[in-house]
C-alpha positions as a Markdown table, in Angstrom:
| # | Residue | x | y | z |
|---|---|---|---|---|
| 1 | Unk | 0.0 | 0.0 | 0.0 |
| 2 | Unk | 1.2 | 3.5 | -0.9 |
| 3 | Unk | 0.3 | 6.2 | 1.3 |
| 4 | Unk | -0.5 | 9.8 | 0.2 |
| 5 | Unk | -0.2 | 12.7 | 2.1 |
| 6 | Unk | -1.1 | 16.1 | 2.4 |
| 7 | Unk | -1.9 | 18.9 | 4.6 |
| 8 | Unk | -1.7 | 22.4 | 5.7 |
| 9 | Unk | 1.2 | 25.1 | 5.1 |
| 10 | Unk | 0.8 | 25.9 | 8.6 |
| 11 | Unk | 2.0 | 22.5 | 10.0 |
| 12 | Unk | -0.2 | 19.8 | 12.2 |
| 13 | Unk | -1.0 | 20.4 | 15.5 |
| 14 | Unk | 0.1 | 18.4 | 18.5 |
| 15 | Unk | -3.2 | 15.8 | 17.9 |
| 16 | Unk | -3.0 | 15.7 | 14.2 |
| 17 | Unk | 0.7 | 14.3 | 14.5 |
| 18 | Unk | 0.2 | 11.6 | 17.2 |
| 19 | Unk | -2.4 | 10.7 | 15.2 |
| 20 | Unk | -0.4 | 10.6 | 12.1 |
| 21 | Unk | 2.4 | 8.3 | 14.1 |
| 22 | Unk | -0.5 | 6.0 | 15.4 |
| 23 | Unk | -2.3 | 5.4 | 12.3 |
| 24 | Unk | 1.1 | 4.7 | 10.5 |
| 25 | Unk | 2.2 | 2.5 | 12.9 |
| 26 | Unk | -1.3 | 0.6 | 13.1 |
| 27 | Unk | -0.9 | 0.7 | 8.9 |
| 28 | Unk | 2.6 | -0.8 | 9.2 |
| 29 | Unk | 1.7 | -3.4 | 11.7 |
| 30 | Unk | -0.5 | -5.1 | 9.1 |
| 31 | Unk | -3.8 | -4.2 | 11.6 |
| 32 | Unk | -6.7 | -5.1 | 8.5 |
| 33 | Unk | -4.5 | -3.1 | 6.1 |
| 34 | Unk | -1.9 | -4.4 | 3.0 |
| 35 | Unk | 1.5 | -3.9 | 3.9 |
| 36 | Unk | 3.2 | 0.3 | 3.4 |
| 37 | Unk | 5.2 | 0.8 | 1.0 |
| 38 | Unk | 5.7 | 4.1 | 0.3 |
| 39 | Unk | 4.7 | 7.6 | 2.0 |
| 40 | Unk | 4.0 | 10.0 | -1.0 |
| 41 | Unk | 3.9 | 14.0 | -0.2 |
| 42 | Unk | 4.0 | 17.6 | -1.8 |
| 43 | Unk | 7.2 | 18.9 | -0.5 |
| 44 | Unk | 5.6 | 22.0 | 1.1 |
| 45 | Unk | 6.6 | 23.6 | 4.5 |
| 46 | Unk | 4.4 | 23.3 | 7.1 |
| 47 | Unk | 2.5 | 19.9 | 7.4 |
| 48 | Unk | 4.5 | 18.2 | 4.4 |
| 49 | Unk | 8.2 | 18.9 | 6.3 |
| 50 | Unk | 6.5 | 17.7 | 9.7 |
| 51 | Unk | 5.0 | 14.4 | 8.3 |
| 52 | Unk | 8.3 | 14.0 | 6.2 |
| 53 | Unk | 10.6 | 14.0 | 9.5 |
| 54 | Unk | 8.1 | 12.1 | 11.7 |
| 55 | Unk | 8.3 | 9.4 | 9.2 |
| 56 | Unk | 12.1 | 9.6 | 8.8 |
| 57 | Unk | 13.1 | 9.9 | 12.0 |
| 58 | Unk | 11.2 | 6.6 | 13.0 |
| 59 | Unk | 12.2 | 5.2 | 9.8 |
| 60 | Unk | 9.1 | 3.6 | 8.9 |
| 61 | Unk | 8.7 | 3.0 | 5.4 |
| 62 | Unk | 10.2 | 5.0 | 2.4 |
| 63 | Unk | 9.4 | 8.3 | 1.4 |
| 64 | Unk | 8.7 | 9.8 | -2.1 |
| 65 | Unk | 8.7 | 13.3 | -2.5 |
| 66 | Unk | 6.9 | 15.3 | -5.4 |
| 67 | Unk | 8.1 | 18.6 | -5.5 |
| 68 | Unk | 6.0 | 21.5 | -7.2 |
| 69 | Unk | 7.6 | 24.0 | -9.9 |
| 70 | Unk | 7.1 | 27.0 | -7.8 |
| 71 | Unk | 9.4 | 27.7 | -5.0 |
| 72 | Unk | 6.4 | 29.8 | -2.5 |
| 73 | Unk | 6.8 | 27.1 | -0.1 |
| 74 | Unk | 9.5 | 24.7 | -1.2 |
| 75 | Unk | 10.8 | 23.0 | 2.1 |
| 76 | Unk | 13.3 | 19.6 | 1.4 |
| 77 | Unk | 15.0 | 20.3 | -1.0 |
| 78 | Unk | 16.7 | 22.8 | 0.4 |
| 79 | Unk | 16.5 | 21.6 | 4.1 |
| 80 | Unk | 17.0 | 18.1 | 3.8 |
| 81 | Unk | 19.7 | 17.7 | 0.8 |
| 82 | Unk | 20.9 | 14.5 | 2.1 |
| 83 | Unk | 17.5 | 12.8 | 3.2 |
| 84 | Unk | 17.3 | 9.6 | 2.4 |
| 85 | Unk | 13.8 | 9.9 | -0.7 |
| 86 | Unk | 13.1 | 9.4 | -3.9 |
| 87 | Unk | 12.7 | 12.9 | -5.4 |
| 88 | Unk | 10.1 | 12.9 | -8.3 |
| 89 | Unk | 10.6 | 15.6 | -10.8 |
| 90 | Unk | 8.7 | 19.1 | -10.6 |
| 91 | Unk | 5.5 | 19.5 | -11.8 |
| 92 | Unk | 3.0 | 22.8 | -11.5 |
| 93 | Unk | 0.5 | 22.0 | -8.6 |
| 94 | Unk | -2.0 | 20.8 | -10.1 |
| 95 | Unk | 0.1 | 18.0 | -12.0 |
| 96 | Unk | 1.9 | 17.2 | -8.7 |
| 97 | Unk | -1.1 | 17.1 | -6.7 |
| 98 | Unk | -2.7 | 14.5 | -9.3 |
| 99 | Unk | 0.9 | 12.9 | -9.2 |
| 100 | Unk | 0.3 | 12.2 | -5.5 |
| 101 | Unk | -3.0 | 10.8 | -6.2 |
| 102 | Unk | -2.1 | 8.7 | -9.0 |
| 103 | Unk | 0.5 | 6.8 | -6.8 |
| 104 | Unk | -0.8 | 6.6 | -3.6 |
| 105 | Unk | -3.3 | 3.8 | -2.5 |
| 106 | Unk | -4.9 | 5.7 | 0.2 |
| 107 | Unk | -4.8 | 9.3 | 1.4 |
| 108 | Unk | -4.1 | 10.9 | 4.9 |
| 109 | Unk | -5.2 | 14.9 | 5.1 |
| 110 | Unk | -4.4 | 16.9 | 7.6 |
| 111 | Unk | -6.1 | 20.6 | 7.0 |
| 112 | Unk | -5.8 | 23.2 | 8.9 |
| 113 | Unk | -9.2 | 23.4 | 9.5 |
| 114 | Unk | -11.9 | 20.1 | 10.0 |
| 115 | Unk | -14.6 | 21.2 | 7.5 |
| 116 | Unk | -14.2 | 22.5 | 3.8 |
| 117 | Unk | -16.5 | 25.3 | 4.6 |
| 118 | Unk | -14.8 | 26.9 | 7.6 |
| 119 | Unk | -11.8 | 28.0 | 5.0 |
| 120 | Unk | -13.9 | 29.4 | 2.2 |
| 121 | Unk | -12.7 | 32.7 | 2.9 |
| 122 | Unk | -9.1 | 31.8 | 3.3 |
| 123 | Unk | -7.9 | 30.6 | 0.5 |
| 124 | Unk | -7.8 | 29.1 | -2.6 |
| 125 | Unk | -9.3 | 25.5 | -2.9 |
| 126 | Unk | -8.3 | 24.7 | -6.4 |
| 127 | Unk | -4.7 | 24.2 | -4.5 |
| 128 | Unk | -3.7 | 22.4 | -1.3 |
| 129 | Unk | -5.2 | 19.7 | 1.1 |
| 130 | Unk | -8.7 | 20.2 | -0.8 |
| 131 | Unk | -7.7 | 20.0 | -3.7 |
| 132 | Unk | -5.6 | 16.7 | -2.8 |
| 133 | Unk | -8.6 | 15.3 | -1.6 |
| 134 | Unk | -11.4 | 15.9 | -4.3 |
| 135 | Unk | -8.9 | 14.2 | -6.6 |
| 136 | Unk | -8.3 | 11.3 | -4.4 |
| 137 | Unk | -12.1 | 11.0 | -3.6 |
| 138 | Unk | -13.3 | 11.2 | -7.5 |
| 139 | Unk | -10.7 | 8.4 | -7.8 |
| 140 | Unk | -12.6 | 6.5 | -5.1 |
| 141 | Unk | -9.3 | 6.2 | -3.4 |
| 142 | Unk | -9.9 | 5.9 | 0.7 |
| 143 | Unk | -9.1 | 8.8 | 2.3 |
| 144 | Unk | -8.6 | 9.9 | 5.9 |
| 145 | Unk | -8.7 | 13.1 | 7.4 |
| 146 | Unk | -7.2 | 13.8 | 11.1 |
| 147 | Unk | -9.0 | 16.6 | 12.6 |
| 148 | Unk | -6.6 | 19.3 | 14.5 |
């Protein structure tokens, strides 16, 4: 199983990443699930960077990271040049975002906020964890999200 991941620029909070390690480790245990094999993100700061080194520093299953073109909120790359991931080329958002979606099994979402509606007015939802998960959903892939 391939695990996607996305979530908000401005990082998990303290639930939404013990959640994050508990669900991974339940998902690597073999607890009613296929066994991981990958963990899939968008190489953004915030929740992307958090994920990546909760993942890495447990060293729980490999980590692929798809970069977007624009550099607004690049994060590895330039903080983690010797990490040990497979780097997928850069694609505009949209493309990487589908990317993510294409190769993941399942996706995990941690938004900033818990409903779609309470960030209508704060940003754009063509971009981001929304976005992320309308694709996964109209690809009737399962997807989870972990409220803050």
């Amino acid at each position: 199983m391939n695990i996607g991941f996305t979530g908000s620029q401005f990082g998990m909070s303290d639930t939404q990443q013990q959640t994050l390690l508990t669900l991974l480790g339940a998902l690597i245990s073999g607890n009613d699930f296929a066994h991981v094999s990958t963990f899939h993100h968008g190489d953004s700061t915030g929740a992307d960077r958090q994920a990546h080194y909760l993942v890495e520093r447990f060293g729980l299953i490999p980590i692929v990271i798809h970069p977007s073109r624009s550099k607004r909120y690049y994060s590895l790359r330039e903080c983690c040049p010797g990490c040990d991931a497979v780097i997928k080329p850069r694609l505009p958002y949209l493309k990487r975002n589908q990317a993510i979606v294409d190769e993941c099994d399942m996706l995990i979402a941690t938004p900033e906020y818990d409903a779609k509606e309470d960030c209508f007015d704060h940003f754009d939802l063509n971009f981001g964890v929304w976005s992320l998960a309308s694709m996964a959903w109209e690809k009737n892939k399962p997807l989870m999200f972990l409220k803050r």
